[in-house]
BALOBA-1460 file (C-alpha; in Angstrom, 3 decimals):
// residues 273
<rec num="1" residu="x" x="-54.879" y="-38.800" z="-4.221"/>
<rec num="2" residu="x" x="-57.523" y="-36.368" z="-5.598"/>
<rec num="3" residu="x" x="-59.697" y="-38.030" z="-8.409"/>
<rec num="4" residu="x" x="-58.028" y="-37.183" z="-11.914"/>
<rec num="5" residu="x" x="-55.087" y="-35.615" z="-10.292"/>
<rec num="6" residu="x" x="-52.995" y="-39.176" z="-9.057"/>
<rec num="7" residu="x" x="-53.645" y="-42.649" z="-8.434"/>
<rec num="8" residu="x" x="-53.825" y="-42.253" z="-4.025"/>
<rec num="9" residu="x" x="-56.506" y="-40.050" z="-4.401"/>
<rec num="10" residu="x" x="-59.903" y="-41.065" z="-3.304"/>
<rec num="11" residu="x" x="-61.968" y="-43.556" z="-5.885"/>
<rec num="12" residu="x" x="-66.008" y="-43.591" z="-4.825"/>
<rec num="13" residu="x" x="-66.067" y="-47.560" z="-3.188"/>
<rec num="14" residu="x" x="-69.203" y="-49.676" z="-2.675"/>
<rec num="15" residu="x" x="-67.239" y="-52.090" z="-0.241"/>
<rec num="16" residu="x" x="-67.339" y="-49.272" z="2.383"/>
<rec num="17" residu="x" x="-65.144" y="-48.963" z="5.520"/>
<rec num="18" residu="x" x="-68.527" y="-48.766" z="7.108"/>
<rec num="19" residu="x" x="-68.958" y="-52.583" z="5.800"/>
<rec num="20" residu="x" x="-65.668" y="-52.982" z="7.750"/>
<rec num="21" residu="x" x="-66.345" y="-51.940" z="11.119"/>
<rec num="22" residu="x" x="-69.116" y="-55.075" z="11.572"/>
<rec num="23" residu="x" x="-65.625" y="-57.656" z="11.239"/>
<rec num="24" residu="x" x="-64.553" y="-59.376" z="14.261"/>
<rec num="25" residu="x" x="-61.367" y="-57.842" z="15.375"/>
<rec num="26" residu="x" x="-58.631" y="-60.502" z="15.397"/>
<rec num="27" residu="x" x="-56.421" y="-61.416" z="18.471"/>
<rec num="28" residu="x" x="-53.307" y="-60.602" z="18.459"/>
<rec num="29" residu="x" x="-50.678" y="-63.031" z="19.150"/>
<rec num="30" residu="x" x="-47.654" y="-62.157" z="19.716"/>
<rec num="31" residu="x" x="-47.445" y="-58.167" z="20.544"/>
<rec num="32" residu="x" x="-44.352" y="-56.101" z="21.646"/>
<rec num="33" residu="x" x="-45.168" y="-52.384" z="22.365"/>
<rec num="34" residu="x" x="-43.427" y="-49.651" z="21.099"/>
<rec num="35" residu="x" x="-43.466" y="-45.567" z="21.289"/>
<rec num="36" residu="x" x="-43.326" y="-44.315" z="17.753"/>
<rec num="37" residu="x" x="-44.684" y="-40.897" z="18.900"/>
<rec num="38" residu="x" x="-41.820" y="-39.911" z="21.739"/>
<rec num="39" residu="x" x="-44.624" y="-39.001" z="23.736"/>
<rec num="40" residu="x" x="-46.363" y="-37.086" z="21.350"/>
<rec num="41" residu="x" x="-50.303" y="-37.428" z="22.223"/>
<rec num="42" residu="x" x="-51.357" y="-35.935" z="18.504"/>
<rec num="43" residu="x" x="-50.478" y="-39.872" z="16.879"/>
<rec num="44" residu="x" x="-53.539" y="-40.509" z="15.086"/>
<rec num="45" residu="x" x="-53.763" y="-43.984" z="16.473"/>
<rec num="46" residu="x" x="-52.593" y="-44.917" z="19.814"/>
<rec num="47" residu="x" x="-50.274" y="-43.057" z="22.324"/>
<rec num="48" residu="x" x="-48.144" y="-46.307" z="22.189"/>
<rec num="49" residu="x" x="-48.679" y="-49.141" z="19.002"/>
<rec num="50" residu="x" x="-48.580" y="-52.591" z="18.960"/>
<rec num="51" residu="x" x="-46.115" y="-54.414" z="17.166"/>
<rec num="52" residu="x" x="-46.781" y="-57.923" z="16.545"/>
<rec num="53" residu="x" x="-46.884" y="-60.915" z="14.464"/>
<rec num="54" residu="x" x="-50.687" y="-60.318" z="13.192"/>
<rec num="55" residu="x" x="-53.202" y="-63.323" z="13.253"/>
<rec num="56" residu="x" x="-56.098" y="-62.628" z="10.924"/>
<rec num="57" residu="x" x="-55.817" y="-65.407" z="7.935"/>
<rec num="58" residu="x" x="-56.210" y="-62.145" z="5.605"/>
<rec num="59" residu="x" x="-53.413" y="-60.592" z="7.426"/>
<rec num="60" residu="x" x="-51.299" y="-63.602" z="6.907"/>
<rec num="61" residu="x" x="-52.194" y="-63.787" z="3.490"/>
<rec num="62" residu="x" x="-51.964" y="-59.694" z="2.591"/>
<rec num="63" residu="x" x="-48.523" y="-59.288" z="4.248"/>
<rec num="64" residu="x" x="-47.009" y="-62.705" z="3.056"/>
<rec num="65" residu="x" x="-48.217" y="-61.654" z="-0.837"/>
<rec num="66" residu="x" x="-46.366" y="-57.873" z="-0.305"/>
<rec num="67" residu="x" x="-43.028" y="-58.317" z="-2.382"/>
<rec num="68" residu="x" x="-40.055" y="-59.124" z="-0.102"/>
<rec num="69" residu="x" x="-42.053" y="-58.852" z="2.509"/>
<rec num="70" residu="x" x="-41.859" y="-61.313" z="5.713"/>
<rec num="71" residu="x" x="-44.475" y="-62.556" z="8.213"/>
<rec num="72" residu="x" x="-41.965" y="-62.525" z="10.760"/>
<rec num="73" residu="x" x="-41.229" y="-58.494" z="10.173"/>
<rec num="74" residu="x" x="-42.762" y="-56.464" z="12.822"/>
<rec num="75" residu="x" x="-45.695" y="-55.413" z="10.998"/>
<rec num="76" residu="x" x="-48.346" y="-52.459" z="12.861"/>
<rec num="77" residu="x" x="-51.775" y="-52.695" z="12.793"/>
<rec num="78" residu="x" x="-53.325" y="-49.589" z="11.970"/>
<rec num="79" residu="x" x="-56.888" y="-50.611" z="12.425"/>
<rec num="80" residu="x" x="-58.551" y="-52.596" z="14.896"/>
<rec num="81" residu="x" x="-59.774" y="-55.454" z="12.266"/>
<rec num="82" residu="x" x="-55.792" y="-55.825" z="10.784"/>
<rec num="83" residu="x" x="-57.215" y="-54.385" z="7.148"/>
<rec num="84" residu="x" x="-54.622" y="-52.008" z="6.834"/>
<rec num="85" residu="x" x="-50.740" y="-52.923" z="8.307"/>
<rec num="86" residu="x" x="-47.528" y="-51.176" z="8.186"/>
<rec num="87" residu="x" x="-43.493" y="-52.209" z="8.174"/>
<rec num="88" residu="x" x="-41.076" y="-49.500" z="8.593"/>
<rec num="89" residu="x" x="-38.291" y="-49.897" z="6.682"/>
<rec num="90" residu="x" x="-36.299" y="-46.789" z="7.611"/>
<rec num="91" residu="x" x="-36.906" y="-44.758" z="10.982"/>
<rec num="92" residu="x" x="-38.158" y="-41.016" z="10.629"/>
<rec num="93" residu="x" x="-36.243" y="-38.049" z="12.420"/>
<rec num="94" residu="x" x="-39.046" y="-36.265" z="12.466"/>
<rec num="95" residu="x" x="-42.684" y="-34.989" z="14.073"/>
<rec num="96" residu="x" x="-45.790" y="-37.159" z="13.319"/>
<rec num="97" residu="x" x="-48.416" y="-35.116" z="11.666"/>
<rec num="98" residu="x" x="-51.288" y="-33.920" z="13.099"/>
<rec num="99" residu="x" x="-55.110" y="-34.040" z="11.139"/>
<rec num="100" residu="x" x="-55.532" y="-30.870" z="9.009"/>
<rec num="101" residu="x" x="-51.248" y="-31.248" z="7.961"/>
<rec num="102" residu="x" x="-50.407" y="-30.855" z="4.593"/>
<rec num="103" residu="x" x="-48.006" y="-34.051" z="4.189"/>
<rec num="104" residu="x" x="-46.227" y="-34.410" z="1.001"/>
<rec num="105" residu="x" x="-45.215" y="-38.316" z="0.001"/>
<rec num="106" residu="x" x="-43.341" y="-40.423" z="-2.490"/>
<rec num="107" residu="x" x="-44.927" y="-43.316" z="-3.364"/>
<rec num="108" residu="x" x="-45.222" y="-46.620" z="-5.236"/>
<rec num="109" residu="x" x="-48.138" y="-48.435" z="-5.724"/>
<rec num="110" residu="x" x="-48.611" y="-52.381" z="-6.460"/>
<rec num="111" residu="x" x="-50.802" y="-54.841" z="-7.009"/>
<rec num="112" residu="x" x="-51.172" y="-57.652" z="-4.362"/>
<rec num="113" residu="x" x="-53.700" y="-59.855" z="-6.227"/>
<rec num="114" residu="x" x="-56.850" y="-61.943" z="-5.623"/>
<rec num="115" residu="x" x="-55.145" y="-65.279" z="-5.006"/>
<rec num="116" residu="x" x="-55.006" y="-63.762" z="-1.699"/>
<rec num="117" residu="x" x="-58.342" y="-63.550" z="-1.174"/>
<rec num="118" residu="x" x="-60.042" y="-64.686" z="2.009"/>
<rec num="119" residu="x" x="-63.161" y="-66.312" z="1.836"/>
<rec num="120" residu="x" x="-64.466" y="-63.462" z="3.730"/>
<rec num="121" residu="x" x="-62.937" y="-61.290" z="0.884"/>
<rec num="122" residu="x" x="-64.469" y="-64.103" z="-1.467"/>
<rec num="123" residu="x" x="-68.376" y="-63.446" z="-0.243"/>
<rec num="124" residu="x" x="-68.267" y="-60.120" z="1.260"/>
<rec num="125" residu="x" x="-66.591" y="-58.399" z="-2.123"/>
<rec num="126" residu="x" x="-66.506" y="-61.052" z="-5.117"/>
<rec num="127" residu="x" x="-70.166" y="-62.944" z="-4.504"/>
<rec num="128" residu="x" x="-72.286" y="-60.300" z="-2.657"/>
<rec num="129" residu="x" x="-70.774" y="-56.721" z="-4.781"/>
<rec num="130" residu="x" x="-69.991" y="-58.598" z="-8.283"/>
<rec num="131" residu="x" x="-72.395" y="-61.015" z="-8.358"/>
<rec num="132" residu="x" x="-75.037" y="-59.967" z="-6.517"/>
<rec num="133" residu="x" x="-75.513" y="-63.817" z="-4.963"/>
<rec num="134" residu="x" x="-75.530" y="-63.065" z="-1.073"/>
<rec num="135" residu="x" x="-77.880" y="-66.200" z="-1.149"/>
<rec num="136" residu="x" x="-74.993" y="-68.363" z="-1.338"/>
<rec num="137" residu="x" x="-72.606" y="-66.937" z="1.244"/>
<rec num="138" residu="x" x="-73.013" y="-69.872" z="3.600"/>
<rec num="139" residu="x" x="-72.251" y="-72.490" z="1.302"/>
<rec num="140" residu="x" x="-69.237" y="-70.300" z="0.516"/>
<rec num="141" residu="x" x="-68.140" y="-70.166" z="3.956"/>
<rec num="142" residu="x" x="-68.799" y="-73.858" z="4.584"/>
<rec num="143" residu="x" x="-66.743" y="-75.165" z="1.502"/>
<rec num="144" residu="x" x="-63.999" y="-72.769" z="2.566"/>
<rec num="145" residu="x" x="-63.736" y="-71.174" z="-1.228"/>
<rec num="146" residu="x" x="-60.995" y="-68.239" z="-0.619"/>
<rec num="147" residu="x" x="-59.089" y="-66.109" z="-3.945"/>
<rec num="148" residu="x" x="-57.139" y="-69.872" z="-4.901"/>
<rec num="149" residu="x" x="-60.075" y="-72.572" z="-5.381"/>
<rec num="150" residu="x" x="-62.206" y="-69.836" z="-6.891"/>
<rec num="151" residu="x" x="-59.404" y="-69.313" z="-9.337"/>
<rec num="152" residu="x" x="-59.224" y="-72.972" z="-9.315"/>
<rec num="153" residu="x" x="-60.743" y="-74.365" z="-12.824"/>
<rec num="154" residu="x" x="-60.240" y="-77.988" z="-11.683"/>
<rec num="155" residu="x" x="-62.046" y="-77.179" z="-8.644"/>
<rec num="156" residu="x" x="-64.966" y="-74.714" z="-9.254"/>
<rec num="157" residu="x" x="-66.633" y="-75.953" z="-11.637"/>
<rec num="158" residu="x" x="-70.044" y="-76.641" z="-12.785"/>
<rec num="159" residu="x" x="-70.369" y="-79.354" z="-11.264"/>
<rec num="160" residu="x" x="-69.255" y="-78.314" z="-7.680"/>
<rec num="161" residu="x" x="-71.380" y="-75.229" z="-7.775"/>
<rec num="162" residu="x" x="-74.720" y="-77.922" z="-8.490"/>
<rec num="163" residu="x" x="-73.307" y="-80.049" z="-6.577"/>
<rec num="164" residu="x" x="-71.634" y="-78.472" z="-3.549"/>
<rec num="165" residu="x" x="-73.418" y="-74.707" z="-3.609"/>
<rec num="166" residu="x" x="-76.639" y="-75.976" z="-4.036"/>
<rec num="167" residu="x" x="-77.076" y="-74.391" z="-6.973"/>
<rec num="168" residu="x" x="-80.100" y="-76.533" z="-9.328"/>
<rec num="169" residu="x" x="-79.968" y="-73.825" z="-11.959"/>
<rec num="170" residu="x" x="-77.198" y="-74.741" z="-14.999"/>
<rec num="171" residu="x" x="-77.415" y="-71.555" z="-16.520"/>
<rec num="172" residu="x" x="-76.449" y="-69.554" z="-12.820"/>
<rec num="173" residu="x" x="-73.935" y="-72.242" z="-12.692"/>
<rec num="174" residu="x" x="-72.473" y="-71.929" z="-16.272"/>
<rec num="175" residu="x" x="-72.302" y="-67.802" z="-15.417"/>
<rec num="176" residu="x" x="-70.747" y="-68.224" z="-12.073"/>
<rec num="177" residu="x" x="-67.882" y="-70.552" z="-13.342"/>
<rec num="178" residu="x" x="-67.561" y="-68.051" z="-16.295"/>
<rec num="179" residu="x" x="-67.293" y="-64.976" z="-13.810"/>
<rec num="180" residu="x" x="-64.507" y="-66.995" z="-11.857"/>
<rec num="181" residu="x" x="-62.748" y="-67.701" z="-14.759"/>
<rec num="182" residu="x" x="-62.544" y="-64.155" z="-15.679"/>
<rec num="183" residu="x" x="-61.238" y="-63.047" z="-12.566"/>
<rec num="184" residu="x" x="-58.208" y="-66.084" z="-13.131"/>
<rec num="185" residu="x" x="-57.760" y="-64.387" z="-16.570"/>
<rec num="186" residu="x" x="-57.290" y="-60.902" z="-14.920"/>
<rec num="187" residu="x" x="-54.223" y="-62.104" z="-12.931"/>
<rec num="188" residu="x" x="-52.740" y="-62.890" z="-16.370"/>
<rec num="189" residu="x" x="-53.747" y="-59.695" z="-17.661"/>
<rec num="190" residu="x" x="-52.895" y="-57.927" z="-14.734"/>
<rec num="191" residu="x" x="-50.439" y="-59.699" z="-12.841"/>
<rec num="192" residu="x" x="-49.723" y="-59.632" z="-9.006"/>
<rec num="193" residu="x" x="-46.689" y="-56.717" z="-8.001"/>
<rec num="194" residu="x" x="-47.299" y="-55.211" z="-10.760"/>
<rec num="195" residu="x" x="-46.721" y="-51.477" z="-10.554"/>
<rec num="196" residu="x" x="-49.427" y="-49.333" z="-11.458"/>
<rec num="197" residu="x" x="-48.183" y="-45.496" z="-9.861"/>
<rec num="198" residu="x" x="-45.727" y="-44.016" z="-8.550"/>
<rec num="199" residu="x" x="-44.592" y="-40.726" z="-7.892"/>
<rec num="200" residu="x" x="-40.985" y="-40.890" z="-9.845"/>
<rec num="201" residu="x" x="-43.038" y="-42.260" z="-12.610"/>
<rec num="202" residu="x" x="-45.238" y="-38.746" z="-12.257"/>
<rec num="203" residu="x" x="-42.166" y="-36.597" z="-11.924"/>
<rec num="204" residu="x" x="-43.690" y="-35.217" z="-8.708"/>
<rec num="205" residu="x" x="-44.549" y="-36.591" z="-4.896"/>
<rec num="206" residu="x" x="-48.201" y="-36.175" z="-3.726"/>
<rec num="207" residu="x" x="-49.346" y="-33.967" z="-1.566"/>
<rec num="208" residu="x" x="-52.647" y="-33.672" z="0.335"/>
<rec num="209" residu="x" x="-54.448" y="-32.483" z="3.517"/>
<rec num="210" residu="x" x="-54.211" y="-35.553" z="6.026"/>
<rec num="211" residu="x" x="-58.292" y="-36.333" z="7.076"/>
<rec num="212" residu="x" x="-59.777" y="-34.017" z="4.692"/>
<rec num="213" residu="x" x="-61.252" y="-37.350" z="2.809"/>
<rec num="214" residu="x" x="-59.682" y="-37.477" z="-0.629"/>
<rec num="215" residu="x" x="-56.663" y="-39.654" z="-0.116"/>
<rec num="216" residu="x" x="-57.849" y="-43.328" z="-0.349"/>
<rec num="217" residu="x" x="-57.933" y="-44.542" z="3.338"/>
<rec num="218" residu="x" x="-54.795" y="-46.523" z="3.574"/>
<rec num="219" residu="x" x="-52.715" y="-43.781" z="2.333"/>
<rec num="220" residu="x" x="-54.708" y="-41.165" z="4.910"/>
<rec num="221" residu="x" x="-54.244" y="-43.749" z="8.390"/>
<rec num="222" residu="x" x="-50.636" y="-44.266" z="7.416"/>
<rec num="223" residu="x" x="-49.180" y="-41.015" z="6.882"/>
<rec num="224" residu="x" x="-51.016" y="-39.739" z="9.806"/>
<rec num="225" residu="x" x="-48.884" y="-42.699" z="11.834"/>
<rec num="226" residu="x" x="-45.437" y="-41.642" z="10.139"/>
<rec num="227" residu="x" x="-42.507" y="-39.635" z="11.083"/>
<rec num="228" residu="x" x="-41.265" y="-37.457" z="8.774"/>
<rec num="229" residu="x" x="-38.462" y="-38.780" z="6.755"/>
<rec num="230" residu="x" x="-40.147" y="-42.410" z="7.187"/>
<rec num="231" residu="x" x="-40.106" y="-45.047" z="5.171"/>
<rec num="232" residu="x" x="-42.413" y="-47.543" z="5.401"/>
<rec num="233" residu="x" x="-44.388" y="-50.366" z="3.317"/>
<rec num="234" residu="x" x="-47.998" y="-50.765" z="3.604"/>
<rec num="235" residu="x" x="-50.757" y="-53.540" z="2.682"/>
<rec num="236" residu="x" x="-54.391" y="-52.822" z="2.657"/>
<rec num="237" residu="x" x="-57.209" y="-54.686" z="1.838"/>
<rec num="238" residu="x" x="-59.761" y="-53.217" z="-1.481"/>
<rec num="239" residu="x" x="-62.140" y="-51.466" z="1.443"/>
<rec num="240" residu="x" x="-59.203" y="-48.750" z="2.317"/>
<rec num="241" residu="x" x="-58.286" y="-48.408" z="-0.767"/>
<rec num="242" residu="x" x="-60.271" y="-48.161" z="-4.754"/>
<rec num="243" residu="x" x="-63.045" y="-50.995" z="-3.353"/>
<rec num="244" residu="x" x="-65.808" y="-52.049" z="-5.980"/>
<rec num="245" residu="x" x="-64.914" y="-49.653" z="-8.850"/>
<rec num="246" residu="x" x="-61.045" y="-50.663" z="-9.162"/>
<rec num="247" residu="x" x="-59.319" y="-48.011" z="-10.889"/>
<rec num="248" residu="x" x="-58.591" y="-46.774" z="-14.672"/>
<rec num="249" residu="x" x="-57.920" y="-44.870" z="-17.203"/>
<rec num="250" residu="x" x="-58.950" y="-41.499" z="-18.576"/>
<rec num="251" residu="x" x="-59.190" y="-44.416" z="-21.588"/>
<rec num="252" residu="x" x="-60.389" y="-47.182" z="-19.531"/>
<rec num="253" residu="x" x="-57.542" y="-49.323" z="-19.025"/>
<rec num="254" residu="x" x="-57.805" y="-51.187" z="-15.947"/>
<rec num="255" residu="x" x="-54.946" y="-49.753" z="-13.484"/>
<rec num="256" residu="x" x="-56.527" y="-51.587" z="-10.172"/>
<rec num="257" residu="x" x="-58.866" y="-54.031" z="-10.749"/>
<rec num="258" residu="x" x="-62.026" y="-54.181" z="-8.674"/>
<rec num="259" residu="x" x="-61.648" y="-55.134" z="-4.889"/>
<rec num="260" residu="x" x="-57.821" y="-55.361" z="-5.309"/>
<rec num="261" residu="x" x="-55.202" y="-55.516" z="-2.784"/>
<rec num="262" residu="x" x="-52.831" y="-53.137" z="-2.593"/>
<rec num="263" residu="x" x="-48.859" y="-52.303" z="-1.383"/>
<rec num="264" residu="x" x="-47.814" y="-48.999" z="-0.978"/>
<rec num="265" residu="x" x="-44.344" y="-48.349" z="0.066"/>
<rec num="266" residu="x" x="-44.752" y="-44.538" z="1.478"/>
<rec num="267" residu="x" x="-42.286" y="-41.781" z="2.240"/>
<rec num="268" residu="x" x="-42.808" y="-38.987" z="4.062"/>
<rec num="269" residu="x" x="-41.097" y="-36.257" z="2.899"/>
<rec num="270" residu="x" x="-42.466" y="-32.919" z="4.642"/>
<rec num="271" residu="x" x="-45.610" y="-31.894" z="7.141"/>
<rec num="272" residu="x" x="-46.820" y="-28.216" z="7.716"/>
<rec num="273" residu="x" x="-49.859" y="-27.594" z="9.608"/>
């Protein structure tokens, strides 16, 4: 996804993966091993990749809001901090693809939503990028406010923010209620698994150079993990994929909302180095 030229192309993001690398990898449960390679020591990730019922809350929230998805599906983590996961949903014949491939996909694209939202997604995206309020992250974190209170108009309220947050300013208060209210709106507006690309919709699959930078992140780690003629589905959270600036279009309709969620379900079709 090149910018103007398809929706997996690269969108600038202020929630960096750089911001991601300072998370505290999550222990994995449950893990089975498995060689998806055949031996082949060019897989972008491991020789040999975990398989595993994943145990970051986010995780468990990401994979269990991907449509028909299943928490009990063998999902792969495809980075260390469980940000980006993968399902396959029909086995590949053949090679993986090494960086510098051209790899050619089909895709779909949907929305995952904000009720999701950890409240590490909550303070680290929502309060510190939108609302510039990094000041309250630890009351955020010790009332437990993740994607569904904040959404919550019974529960954040005025009130609770004075009350709870510690804030002693009305007018802050009155804005932050307003700015969660907005973002409750916006899952109206623009509803969770709702389809915002896909290549049958263009008329054409999407091709691009795997680790030259310009496919968003998500796309980029899991084609670089895929056999060709895989299918698989894939959740990632905003930082791999359009982060702080969301996505729109050329007319400024909102496609991807800021720090959004995604599900990709990837195929892919050819690789030639």
């Amino acid at each position: 996804m090149f910018l103007n030229h398809g929706l997996l192309f690269l969108a600038t993001s202020a929630c960096s993966i750089e911001n991601v690398a300072a998370f505290t990898p999550s222990t994995i449960a449950k893990s089975i091993t498995r060689n998806l390679n055949n031996g082949n020591d060019n897989y972008s990730m491991k020789s040999t990749a975990v398989i595993s019922q994943l145990s970051s809350p986010f995780t468990r929230k990401m994979v269990n809001g991907a449509e028909s998805a299943s928490f009990d599906e063998k999902w792969i983590p495809l980075t260390d901090n469980e940000k980006v996961c993968k399902l396959i949903l029909e086995e590949g014949t053949g090679g993986i693809p090494v960086q510098g491939s051209t790899v050619e996909l089909e895709y779909t694209g949907t929305l995952l939503g904000e009720a999701d939202w950890t409240t590490q997604d909550v303070t680290e995206c929502w309060l510190s990028q939108l609302q510039g309020l990094d000041h309250l992250k630890s009351a955020f974190v010790q009332n437990d406010i993740d994607g569904s209170k904040l959404m919550d108009t019974s529960y954040f309220t005025e009130e609770f923010c004075l009350e709870q947050l510690g804030l002693s300013n009305k007018i802050q208060a009155k804005k932050l209620v307003m700015a969660a209210k907005r973002l409750a709106k916006q899952q109206e507006d623009i509803p969770p698994g709702m389809l915002f690309d896909s290549s049958s919709e263009r008329g054409k699959n999407f091709s691009f150079i795997l680790g030259n930078g310009k496919a968003i992140k998500a796309v980029d780690l899991a084609a670089g993990t895929m056999k060709v003629g895989e299918k698989s589905k894939v959740v990632c959270r905003a930082d791999y994929a359009y982060g702080s600036e969301g996505l729109r279009t050329s007319k400024g309709d909102v496609l991807v909302p800021p720090f959004a969620n995604l599900c990709f379900e990837l195929k892919l079709v050819r690789s030639e180095t």
